[in-house]
C-alpha positions in Angstrom: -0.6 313.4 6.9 1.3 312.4 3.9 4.0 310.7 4.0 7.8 312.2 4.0 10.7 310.6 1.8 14.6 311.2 2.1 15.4 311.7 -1.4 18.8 312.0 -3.2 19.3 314.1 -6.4 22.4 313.8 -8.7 23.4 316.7 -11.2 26.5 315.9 -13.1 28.4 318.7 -14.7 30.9 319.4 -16.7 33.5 320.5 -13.7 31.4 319.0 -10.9 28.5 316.8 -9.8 26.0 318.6 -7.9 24.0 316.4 -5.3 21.0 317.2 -2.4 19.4 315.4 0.1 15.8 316.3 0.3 13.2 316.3 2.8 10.4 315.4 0.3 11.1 319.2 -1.4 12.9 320.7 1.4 17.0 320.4 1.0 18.4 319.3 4.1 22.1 319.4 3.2 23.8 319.9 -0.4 27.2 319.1 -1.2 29.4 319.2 -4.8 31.9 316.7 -6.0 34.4 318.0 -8.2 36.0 316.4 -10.9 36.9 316.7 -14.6 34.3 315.4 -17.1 35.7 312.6 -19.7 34.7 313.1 -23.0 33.3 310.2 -25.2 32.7 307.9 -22.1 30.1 304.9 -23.5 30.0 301.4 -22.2 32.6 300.1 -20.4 34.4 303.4 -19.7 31.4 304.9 -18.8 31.0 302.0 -16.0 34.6 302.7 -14.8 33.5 306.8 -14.0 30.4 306.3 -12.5 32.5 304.0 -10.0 34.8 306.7 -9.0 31.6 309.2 -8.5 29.9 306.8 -6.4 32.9 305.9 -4.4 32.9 309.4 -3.3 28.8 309.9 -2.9 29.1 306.9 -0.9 32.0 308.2 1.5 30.4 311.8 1.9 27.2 310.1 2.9 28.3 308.0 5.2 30.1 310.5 7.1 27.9 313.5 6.6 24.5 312.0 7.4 22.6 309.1 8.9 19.3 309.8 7.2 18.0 306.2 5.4 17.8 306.8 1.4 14.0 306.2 0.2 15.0 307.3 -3.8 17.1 308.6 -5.9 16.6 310.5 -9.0 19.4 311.9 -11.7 19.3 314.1 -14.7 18.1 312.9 -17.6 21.1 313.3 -20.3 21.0 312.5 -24.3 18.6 309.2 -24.4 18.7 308.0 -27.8 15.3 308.7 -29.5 15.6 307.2 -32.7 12.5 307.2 -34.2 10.5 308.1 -31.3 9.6 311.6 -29.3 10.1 311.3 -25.7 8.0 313.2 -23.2 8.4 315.3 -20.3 8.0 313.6 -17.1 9.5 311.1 -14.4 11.0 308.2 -15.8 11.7 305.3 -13.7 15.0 303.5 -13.8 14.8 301.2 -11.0 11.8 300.2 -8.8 11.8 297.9 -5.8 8.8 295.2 -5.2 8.5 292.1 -2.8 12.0 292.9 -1.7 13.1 292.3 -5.7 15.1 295.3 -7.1 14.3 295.7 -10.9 16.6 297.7 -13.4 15.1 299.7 -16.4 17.7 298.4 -18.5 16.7 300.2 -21.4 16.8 303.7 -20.3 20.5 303.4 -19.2 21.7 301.5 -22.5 20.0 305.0 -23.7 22.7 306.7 -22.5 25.5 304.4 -21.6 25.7 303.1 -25.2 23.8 304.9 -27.6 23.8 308.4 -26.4 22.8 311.0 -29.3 25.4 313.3 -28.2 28.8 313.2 -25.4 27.4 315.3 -22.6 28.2 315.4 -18.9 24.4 314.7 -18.0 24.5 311.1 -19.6 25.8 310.0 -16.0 23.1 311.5 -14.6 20.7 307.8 -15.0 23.7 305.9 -14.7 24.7 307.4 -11.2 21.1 306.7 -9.9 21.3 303.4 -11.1 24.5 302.4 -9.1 23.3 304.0 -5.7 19.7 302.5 -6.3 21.5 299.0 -6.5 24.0 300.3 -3.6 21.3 300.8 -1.5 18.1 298.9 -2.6 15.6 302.0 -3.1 13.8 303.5 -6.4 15.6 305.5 -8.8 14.4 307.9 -11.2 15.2 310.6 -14.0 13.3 313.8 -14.8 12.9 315.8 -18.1 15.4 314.2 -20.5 17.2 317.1 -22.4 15.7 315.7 -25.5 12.1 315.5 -24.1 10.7 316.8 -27.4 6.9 318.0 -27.0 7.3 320.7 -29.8 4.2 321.9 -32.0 4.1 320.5 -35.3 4.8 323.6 -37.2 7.9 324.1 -35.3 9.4 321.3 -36.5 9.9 322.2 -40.2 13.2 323.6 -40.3 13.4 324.5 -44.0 14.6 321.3 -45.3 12.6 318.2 -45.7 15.4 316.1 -44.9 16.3 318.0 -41.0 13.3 318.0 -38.4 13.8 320.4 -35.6 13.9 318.7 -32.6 14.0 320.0 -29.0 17.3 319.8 -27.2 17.6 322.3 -23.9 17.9 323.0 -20.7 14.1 321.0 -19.9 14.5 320.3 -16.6 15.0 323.9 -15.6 13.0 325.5 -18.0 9.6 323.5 -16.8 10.5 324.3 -13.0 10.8 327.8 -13.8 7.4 328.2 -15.9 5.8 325.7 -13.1 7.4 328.0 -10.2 6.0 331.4 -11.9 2.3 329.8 -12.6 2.3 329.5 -8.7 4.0 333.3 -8.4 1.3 334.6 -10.9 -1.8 331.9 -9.2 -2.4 330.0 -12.6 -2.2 326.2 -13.0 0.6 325.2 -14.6 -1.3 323.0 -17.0 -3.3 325.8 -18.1 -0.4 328.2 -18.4 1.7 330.1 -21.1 5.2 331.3 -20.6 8.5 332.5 -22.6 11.2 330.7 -20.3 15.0 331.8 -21.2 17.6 329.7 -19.3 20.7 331.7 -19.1 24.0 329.5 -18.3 26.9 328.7 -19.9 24.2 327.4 -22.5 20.9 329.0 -23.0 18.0 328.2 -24.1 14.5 330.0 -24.7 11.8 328.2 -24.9 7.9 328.6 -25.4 5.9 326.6 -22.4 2.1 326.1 -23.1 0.3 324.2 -20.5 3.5 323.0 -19.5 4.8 321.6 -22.7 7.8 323.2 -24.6 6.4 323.7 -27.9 9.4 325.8 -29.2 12.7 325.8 -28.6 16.1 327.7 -29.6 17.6 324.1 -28.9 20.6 325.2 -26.8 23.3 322.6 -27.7 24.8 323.4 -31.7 21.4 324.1 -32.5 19.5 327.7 -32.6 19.7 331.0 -30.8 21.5 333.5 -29.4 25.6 333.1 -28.5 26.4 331.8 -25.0 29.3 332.2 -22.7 30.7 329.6 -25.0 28.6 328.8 -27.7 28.2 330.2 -30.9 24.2 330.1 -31.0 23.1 330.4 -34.9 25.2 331.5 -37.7 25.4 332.1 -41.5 25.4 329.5 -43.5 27.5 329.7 -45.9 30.5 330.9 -43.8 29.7 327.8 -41.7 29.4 325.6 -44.8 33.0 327.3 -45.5 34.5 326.4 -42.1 33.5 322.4 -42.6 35.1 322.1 -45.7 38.5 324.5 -44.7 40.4 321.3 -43.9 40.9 322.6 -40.3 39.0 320.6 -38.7 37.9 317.4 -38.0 34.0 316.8 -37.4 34.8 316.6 -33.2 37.3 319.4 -33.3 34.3 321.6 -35.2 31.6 320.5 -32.4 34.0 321.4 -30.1 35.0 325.0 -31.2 31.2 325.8 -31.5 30.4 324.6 -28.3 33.3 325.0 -26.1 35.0 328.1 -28.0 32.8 330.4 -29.4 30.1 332.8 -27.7 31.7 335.4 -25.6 35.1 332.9 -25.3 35.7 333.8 -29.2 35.3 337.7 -28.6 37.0 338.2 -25.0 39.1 334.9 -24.7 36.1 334.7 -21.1 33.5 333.2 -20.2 32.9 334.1 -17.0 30.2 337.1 -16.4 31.6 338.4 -12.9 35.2 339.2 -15.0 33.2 340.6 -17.6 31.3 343.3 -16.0 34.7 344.1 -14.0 36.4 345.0 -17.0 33.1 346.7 -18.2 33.5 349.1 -14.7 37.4 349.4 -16.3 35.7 350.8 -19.2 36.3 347.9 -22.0 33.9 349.5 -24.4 34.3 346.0 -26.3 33.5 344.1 -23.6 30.6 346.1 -23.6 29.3 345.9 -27.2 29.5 342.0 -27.0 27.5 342.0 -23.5 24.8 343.9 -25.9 25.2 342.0 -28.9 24.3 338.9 -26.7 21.4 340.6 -24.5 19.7 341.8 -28.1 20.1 338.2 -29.8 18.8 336.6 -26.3 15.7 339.8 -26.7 15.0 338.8 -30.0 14.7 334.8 -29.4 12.3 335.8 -26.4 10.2 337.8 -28.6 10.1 335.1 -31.0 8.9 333.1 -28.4 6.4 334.7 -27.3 4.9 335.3 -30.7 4.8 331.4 -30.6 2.6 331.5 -27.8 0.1 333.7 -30.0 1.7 336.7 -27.9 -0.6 336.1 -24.9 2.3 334.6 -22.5 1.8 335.2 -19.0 5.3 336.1 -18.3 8.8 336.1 -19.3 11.0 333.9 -17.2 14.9 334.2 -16.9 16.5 331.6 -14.6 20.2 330.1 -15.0 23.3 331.3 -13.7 23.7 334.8 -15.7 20.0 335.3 -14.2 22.5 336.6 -10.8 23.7 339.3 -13.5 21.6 342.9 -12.5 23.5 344.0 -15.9 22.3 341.5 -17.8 18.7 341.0 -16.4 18.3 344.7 -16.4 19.4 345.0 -20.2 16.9 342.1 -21.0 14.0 344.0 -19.1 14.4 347.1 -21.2 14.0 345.7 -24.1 11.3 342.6 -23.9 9.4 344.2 -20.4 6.7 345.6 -23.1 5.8 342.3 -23.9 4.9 340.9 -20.5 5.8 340.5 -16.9 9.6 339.5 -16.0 9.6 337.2 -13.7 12.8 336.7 -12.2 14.3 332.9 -10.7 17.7 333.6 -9.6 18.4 330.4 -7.6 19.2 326.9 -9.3 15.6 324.9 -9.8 17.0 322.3 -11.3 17.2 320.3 -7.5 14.2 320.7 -5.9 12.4 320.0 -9.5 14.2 316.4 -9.5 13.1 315.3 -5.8 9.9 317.0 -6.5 9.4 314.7 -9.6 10.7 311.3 -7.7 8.2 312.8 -4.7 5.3 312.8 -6.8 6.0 309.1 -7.9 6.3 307.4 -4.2 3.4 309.2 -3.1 0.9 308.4 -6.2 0.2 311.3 -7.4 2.0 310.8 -10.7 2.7 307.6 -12.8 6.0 306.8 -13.8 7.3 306.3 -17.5 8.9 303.8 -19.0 11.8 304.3 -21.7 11.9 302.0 -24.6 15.4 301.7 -26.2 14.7 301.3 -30.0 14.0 297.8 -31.5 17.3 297.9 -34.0 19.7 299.0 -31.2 18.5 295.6 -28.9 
């Protein structure tokens, strides 16, 4: 019989950090902590909130469970990949060998001080780190959102001096496509899926073999608007906006990111109020519910022509996956082009424990994160 690890998986959020003790995949107990996420945390003040959040890991544990810790694994945030691609996969950041506990120093500075971009999941590693050291056990990391496994000709982007470069919601997107090869009885590595994660972000993605090959890149990159993002737009009205004088570089990543999407038309972003006032009969609120399910329809069938239109399924997980409406409007117009396969829970946890399972037990080999040379 093989054997069973207690493993703990950090989330970090925006609002809140989700965490879950597993059973080897099993959850045993899940709990939130809620806080307000500090923008541009690196270094030092990055070292002061990861405190807080283990402070109060440490005091829910202790009174909530007397199960010993074997690991601990967090989301993988924005590692730095200059001049590099990083792959999918467990990462270690620490390990523990003749009683010595050793730090992957690299993969934290990735996102401690040389993060590509301010995001809520940059803790993720950092967290791990903390408790691995708290309690002497392995840590690890799963799927970076950067883990960039794209096929070359999706990389041109139009102009020589931009590469397209996967950034999304990886962690979630490979559970789901892994999770439907075992609904549909087809391994994953020999697999094809269109996987669209549906949050507050979204991203849709092409999965072959268990790579993501395309991408709508979810964060100010491609795709269709978002709760709160504005997905892609024209050009030259964007080119427009940058120069207006109204805002600075931050305050422009910001209203794209954290203002636009259904926010900018219905001052809300959340899809329960929506659909109430679509029952009320807000025609408007309607139209922009449509507008986003036919850009989301088109990215999937964009997607799936990546695949060579031979996917074995279209996937929709993520928060707005709860959304009958929404999933419903989707099916009519992309369920012509293959199965829907529906995910409405959160995959995100078990897929972190059962990457960090994998690991202790052998069956898969950790990697290593180099930081590059020039930021040493």
């Amino acid at each position: 019989m093989a054997p069973s690890f207690t493993i703990l998986t950090v989330n970090p959020g925006s609002t809140s950090t989700k965490l879950a003790l597993f059973e080897n995949t099993t959850c045993i107990q899940n709990f939130e902590v809620t806080h307000k996420h500090k923008r541009g945390l690196r270094g030092d003040s990055m070292d002061a909130e990861v405190e807080v959040y283990v402070k109060q890991i440490k005091e829910f544990l202790s009174t909530n469970t007397d199960r010993k810790l074997d690991a601990v694994v967090g989301r993988g945030g924005f590692l730095n990949r200059e001049g590099q691609r990083i792959s999918s996969g467990v990462y270690r950041v620490c390990s523990v060998s003749n009683s010595k506990l050793r730090t992957e120093h690299d993969i934290i500075s990735g996102v401690r001080d040389h993060a590509e971009l301010d995001h809520a999941s940059n803790l993720g590693i950092p967290i791990a780190a903390r408790l691995a050291r708290e309690y002497y056990i392995p840590a690890f990391s799963v799927d970076p959102v950067v883990a960039d496994e794209f096929q070359p000709e999706a990389r041109y982007s139009g102009y020589a001096p931009i590469e397209r470069r996967n950034v999304g919601h990886v962690l979630s997107i490979r559970a789901a496509a892994r999770k439907a090869a075992e609904t549909v009885g087809i391994p994953f590595d020999k697999s094809s899926f269109v996987v669209a994660h549906l949050g507050g972000g979204i991203s849709i993605a092409a999965v072959r073999c268990g790579k993501i090959i395309d991408n709508t890149m979810a964060l100010l990159g491609e795709g269709p608007f978002t709760p709160q993002r504005s997905g892609t737009l024209p050009q030259k009205e964007l080119i427009d906006m940058c120069f207006s004088g109204k805002f600075s570089k931050v305050e422009l990543e910001t209203e794209l990111s954290k203002r636009a999407g259904l926010v900018s038309y219905l001052n809300e972003d959340s899809i329960i109020k929506i659909e109430e006032r679509i029952e009320h009969g807000d025609e408007t609120a309607s139209a922009v519910i449509d507008a986003m399910v036919y850009r989301i329809s088109k990215e999937i069938g964009a997607m799936n022509i990546a695949l060579g239109n031979t996917s074995n399924g279209i996937v929709l997980t993520g928060g707005m996956s709860r959304s009958e409406l929404i999933t419903g409007k989707i099916a009519k117009r992309v369920g012509n082009l293959a199965q829907i396969i529906l995910f409405k829970q959160n995959l995100e946890m078990e897929a972190l424990a059962a990457g960090a399972l994998n690991v202790l037990r052998g069956q898969e080999e950790a990697l290593r994160y180099r930081l590059p040379s020039n930021l040493h």
